[in-house]
C-alpha positions as CSV (number, residue, x, y, z in Angstrom):
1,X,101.1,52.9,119.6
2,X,98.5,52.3,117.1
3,X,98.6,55.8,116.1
4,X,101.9,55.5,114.9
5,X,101.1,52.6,112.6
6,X,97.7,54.3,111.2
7,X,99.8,57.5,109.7
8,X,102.4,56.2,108.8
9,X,102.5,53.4,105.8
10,X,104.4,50.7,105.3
11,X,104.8,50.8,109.2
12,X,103.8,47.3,111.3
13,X,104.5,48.0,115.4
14,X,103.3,44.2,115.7
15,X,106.7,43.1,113.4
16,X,109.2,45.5,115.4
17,X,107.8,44.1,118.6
18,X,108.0,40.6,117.6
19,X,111.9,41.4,116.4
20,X,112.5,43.4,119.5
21,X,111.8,40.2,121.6
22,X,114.1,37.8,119.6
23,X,117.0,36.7,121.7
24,X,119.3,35.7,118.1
25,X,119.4,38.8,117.1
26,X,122.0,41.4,116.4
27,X,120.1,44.0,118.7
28,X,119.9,41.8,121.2
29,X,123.2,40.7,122.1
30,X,123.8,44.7,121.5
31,X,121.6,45.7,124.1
32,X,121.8,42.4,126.5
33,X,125.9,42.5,126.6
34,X,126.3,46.6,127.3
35,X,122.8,47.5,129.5
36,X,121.9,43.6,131.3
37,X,118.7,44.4,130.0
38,X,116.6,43.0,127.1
39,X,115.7,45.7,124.2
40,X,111.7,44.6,124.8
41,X,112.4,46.0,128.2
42,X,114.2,49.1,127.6
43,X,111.3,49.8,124.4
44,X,108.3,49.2,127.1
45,X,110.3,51.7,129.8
46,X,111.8,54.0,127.3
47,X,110.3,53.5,124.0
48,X,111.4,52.6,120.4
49,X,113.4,56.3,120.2
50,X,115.7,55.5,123.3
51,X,116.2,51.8,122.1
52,X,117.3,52.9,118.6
53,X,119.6,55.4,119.9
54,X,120.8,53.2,122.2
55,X,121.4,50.6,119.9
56,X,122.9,53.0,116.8
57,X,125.7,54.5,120.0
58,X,126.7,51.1,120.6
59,X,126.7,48.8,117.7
60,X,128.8,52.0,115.9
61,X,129.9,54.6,118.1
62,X,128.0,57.1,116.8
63,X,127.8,60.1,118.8
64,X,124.1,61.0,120.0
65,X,124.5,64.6,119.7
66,X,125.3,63.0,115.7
67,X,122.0,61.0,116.1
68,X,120.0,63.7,117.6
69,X,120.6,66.4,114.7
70,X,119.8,63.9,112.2
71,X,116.7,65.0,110.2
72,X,114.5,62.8,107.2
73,X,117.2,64.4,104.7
74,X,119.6,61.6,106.0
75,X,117.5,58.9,105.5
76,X,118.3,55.9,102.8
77,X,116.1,53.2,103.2
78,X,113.4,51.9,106.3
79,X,116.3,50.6,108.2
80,X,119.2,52.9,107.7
81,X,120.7,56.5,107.7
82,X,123.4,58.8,106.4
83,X,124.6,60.3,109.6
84,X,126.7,64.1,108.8
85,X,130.1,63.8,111.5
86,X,130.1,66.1,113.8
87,X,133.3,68.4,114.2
88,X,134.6,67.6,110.6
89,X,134.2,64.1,111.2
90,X,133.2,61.6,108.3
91,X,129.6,60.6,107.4
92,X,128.6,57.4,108.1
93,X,126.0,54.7,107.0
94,X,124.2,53.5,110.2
95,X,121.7,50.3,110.0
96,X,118.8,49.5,112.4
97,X,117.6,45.5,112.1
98,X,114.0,46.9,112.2
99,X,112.0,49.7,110.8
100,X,111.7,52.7,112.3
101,X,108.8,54.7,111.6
102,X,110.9,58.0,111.3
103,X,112.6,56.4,108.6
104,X,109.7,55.9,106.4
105,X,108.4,59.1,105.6
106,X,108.2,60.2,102.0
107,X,109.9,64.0,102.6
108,X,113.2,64.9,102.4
109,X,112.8,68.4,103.2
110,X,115.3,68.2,106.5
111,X,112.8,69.8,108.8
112,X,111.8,66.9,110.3
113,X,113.9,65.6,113.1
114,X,114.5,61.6,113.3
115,X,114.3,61.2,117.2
116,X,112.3,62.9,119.3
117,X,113.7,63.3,122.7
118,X,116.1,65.3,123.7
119,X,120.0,65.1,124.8
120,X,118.6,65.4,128.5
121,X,116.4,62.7,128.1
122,X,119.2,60.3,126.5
123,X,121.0,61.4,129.7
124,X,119.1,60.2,132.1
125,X,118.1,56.8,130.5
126,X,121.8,56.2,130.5
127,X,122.1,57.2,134.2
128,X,119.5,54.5,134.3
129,X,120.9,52.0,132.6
130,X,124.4,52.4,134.3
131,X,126.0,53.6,131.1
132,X,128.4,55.4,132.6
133,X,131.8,56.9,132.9
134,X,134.3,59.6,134.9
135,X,133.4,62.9,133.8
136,X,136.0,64.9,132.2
137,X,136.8,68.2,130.4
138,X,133.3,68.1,129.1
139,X,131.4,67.1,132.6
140,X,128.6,64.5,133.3
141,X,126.2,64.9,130.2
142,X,129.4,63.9,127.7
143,X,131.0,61.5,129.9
144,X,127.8,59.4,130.4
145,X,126.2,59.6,127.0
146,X,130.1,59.0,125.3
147,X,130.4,55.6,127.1
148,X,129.3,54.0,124.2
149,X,131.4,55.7,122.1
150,X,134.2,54.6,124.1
151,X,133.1,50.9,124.4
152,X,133.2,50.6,120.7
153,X,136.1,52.0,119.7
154,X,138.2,50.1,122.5
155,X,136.3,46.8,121.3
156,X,137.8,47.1,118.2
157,X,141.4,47.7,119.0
158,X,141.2,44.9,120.7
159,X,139.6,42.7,117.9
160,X,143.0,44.7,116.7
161,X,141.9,46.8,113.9
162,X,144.5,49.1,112.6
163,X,144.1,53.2,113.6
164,X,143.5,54.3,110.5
165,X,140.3,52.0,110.0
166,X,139.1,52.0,113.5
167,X,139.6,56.2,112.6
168,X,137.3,55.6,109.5
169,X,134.7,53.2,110.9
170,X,134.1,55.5,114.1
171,X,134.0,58.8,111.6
172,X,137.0,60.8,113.2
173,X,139.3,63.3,111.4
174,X,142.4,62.1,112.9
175,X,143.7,59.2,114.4
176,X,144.2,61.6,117.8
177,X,140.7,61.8,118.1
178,X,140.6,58.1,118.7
179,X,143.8,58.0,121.0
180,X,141.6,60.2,123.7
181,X,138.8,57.6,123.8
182,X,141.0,54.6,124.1
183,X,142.8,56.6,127.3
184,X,139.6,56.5,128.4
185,X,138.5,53.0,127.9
186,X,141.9,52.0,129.5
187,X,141.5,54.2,132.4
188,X,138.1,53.4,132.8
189,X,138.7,49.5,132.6
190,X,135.8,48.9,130.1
Protein backbone atom coordinates (compact mmCIF):
# COMPACT_ATOMS: atom_id res chain seq x y z
CA UNK A 1 0.00 0.00 0.00
CA UNK A 2 2.68 2.46 0.54
CA UNK A 3 3.94 2.06 -2.78
CA UNK A 4 1.02 3.36 -4.13
CA UNK A 5 1.19 6.56 -2.13
CA UNK A 6 5.16 7.10 -2.88
CA UNK A 7 4.55 7.27 -6.89
CA UNK A 8 1.86 8.76 -7.13
CA UNK A 9 1.43 12.61 -5.71
CA UNK A 10 -1.15 14.19 -4.24
CA UNK A 11 -2.12 10.63 -3.19
CA UNK A 12 -2.72 10.01 0.97
CA UNK A 13 -3.94 5.94 1.49
CA UNK A 14 -4.11 7.10 5.35
CA UNK A 15 -7.17 9.85 4.21
CA UNK A 16 -9.08 7.18 1.99
CA UNK A 17 -8.84 4.71 4.83
CA UNK A 18 -10.00 7.00 7.36
CA UNK A 19 -13.08 7.94 4.85
CA UNK A 20 -13.62 4.35 3.98
CA UNK A 21 -14.44 3.65 7.76
CA UNK A 22 -16.90 6.53 8.31
CA UNK A 23 -20.30 5.20 8.85
CA UNK A 24 -22.18 8.96 7.60
CA UNK A 25 -21.06 8.73 4.57
CA UNK A 26 -22.48 8.51 1.15
CA UNK A 27 -20.32 5.28 0.37
CA UNK A 28 -21.33 3.79 3.16
CA UNK A 29 -24.88 3.57 3.24
CA UNK A 30 -24.09 2.54 -0.59
CA UNK A 31 -22.21 -0.34 0.24
CA UNK A 32 -23.87 -1.23 3.83
CA UNK A 33 -27.65 -1.17 2.30
CA UNK A 34 -26.86 -3.34 -1.16
CA UNK A 35 -23.68 -5.93 0.11
CA UNK A 36 -24.41 -6.09 4.41
CA UNK A 37 -20.93 -5.33 4.45
CA UNK A 38 -18.97 -2.21 5.46
CA UNK A 39 -16.70 -0.67 2.48
CA UNK A 40 -13.49 -0.95 5.03
CA UNK A 41 -14.28 -4.64 4.79
CA UNK A 42 -14.82 -5.20 1.20
CA UNK A 43 -11.36 -2.69 0.61
CA UNK A 44 -9.27 -5.06 3.13
CA UNK A 45 -10.76 -8.44 1.20
CA UNK A 46 -11.02 -6.91 -2.21
CA UNK A 47 -9.16 -3.82 -2.38
CA UNK A 48 -9.75 -0.08 -3.25
CA UNK A 49 -10.44 -1.19 -7.23
CA UNK A 50 -13.35 -3.66 -6.28
CA UNK A 51 -14.79 -1.09 -3.71
CA UNK A 52 -14.86 1.67 -6.33
CA UNK A 53 -16.45 -0.36 -8.86
CA UNK A 54 -18.64 -1.50 -6.56
CA UNK A 55 -19.64 1.68 -5.35
CA UNK A 56 -19.71 3.66 -9.10
CA UNK A 57 -22.35 0.25 -10.27
CA UNK A 58 -24.50 1.04 -7.50
CA UNK A 59 -24.70 4.58 -6.52
CA UNK A 60 -25.28 5.14 -10.71
CA UNK A 61 -25.92 2.15 -12.63
CA UNK A 62 -23.14 2.21 -14.50
CA UNK A 63 -22.29 -0.79 -16.34
CA UNK A 64 -18.79 -2.39 -15.27
CA UNK A 65 -17.94 -3.49 -18.70
CA UNK A 66 -18.44 0.86 -18.97
CA UNK A 67 -16.17 1.08 -15.84
CA UNK A 68 -13.64 -1.41 -16.96
CA UNK A 69 -12.87 0.21 -20.52
CA UNK A 70 -12.45 3.42 -18.88
CA UNK A 71 -8.88 4.75 -19.42
CA UNK A 72 -6.92 8.22 -17.79
CA UNK A 73 -8.48 10.00 -21.04
CA UNK A 74 -11.83 10.01 -19.05
CA UNK A 75 -10.63 11.45 -16.10
CA UNK A 76 -11.84 15.13 -14.79
CA UNK A 77 -10.75 15.71 -11.50
CA UNK A 78 -9.30 13.19 -8.29
CA UNK A 79 -12.68 12.18 -7.58
CA UNK A 80 -14.58 11.87 -10.78
CA UNK A 81 -14.81 10.52 -14.44
CA UNK A 82 -16.32 10.95 -17.83
CA UNK A 83 -17.62 7.43 -18.51
CA UNK A 84 -18.21 6.81 -22.83
CA UNK A 85 -21.88 4.62 -22.92
CA UNK A 86 -21.54 1.60 -24.09
CA UNK A 87 -23.94 0.50 -27.08
CA UNK A 88 -24.66 4.22 -28.10
CA UNK A 89 -25.56 5.00 -24.76
CA UNK A 90 -24.88 8.59 -23.22
CA UNK A 91 -21.72 9.65 -21.33
CA UNK A 92 -21.93 10.12 -17.97
CA UNK A 93 -20.20 12.07 -15.12
CA UNK A 94 -19.48 9.59 -12.26
CA UNK A 95 -18.16 10.83 -8.71
CA UNK A 96 -16.13 8.84 -6.10
CA UNK A 97 -16.28 10.63 -2.25
CA UNK A 98 -12.56 9.82 -2.17
CA UNK A 99 -9.53 9.94 -4.30
CA UNK A 100 -8.52 7.30 -6.24
CA UNK A 101 -5.04 7.03 -7.11
CA UNK A 102 -5.90 6.13 -10.84
CA UNK A 103 -7.48 9.30 -11.07
CA UNK A 104 -4.56 11.44 -10.36
CA UNK A 105 -2.22 10.79 -12.92
CA UNK A 106 -0.97 13.70 -14.98
CA UNK A 107 -1.42 11.73 -18.67
CA UNK A 108 -4.20 11.75 -20.75
CA UNK A 109 -2.79 9.60 -23.33
CA UNK A 110 -5.79 6.82 -22.98
CA UNK A 111 -3.42 3.93 -22.69
CA UNK A 112 -3.71 3.61 -19.20
CA UNK A 113 -6.62 1.68 -17.88
CA UNK A 114 -8.51 3.11 -14.60
CA UNK A 115 -9.14 -0.36 -12.90
CA UNK A 116 -7.11 -3.00 -12.83
CA UNK A 117 -8.89 -6.21 -12.50
CA UNK A 118 -10.68 -7.88 -14.75
CA UNK A 119 -14.59 -8.60 -15.68
CA UNK A 120 -13.87 -12.15 -14.13
CA UNK A 121 -12.61 -10.89 -11.09
CA UNK A 122 -15.66 -8.30 -10.66
CA UNK A 123 -17.57 -11.62 -11.13
CA UNK A 124 -16.64 -13.40 -8.57
CA UNK A 125 -16.50 -10.66 -5.82
CA UNK A 126 -20.17 -10.31 -6.72
CA UNK A 127 -20.74 -14.04 -6.36
CA UNK A 128 -19.25 -13.24 -3.09
CA UNK A 129 -21.09 -10.58 -1.97
CA UNK A 130 -24.43 -12.17 -3.06
CA UNK A 131 -25.03 -9.61 -5.78
CA UNK A 132 -26.91 -11.59 -7.71
CA UNK A 133 -29.70 -12.33 -10.12
CA UNK A 134 -31.49 -15.06 -12.63
CA UNK A 135 -29.43 -15.38 -15.55
CA UNK A 136 -30.86 -14.56 -18.80
CA UNK A 137 -30.16 -14.19 -22.60
CA UNK A 138 -26.75 -13.07 -21.70
CA UNK A 139 -25.92 -15.98 -18.91
CA UNK A 140 -24.28 -15.79 -15.32
CA UNK A 141 -21.37 -13.19 -15.90
CA UNK A 142 -24.24 -10.33 -17.09
CA UNK A 143 -26.91 -11.38 -14.87
CA UNK A 144 -24.67 -11.22 -11.70
CA UNK A 145 -22.49 -8.15 -12.45
CA UNK A 146 -25.99 -6.17 -13.95
CA UNK A 147 -27.69 -6.47 -10.50
CA UNK A 148 -26.63 -3.26 -9.77
CA UNK A 149 -27.72 -1.94 -12.69
CA UNK A 150 -31.01 -3.21 -12.08
CA UNK A 151 -31.20 -2.11 -8.40
CA UNK A 152 -30.73 1.41 -9.41
CA UNK A 153 -32.81 1.94 -12.04
CA UNK A 154 -35.84 0.25 -10.18
CA UNK A 155 -34.94 2.54 -7.11
CA UNK A 156 -35.65 5.38 -9.00
CA UNK A 157 -38.97 4.55 -10.61
CA UNK A 158 -39.99 4.07 -7.43
CA UNK A 159 -38.68 7.43 -5.98
CA UNK A 160 -40.95 7.95 -9.33
CA UNK A 161 -38.76 9.57 -11.68
CA UNK A 162 -40.19 9.98 -15.14
CA UNK A 163 -38.72 7.52 -18.16
CA UNK A 164 -37.23 9.89 -20.02
CA UNK A 165 -34.87 11.12 -16.94
CA UNK A 166 -34.39 7.75 -15.33
CA UNK A 167 -33.41 7.01 -19.44
CA UNK A 168 -30.84 10.02 -19.13
CA UNK A 169 -29.45 9.54 -15.61
CA UNK A 170 -28.76 5.65 -16.24
CA UNK A 171 -27.15 6.65 -20.00
CA UNK A 172 -29.56 4.55 -22.27
CA UNK A 173 -30.57 5.34 -25.91
CA UNK A 174 -34.12 4.59 -25.48
CA UNK A 175 -36.55 4.34 -22.94
CA UNK A 176 -36.90 0.37 -24.01
CA UNK A 177 -33.64 -0.14 -22.75
CA UNK A 178 -34.77 0.75 -19.35
CA UNK A 179 -38.30 -1.23 -19.59
CA UNK A 180 -35.98 -4.68 -19.73
CA UNK A 181 -34.31 -3.91 -16.46
CA UNK A 182 -37.36 -2.83 -14.60
CA UNK A 183 -38.97 -6.51 -15.84
CA UNK A 184 -36.21 -7.61 -14.22
CA UNK A 185 -36.24 -5.86 -10.99
CA UNK A 186 -40.00 -6.75 -10.87
CA UNK A 187 -39.47 -10.28 -11.55
CA UNK A 188 -36.62 -10.51 -9.47
CA UNK A 189 -38.36 -8.78 -6.35
CA UNK A 190 -35.38 -6.38 -5.72
Amino acid sequence: MEEIESKIPGFNLQEVIQYISKKETILYETITSNTNRTPINIYFLYGLDILSIVYLQLRYGVRISELLRATCRHIQDGYSIVVPGLKSSRYRLLELPYQHPSLLRACRCGRHALFSCSYKQVWRVYNQLALTAPPRRGGTYRAITHTGRIRFISQLKESSFPAEVIRDIVGHKSIKSQMYYLKRSYNNGN
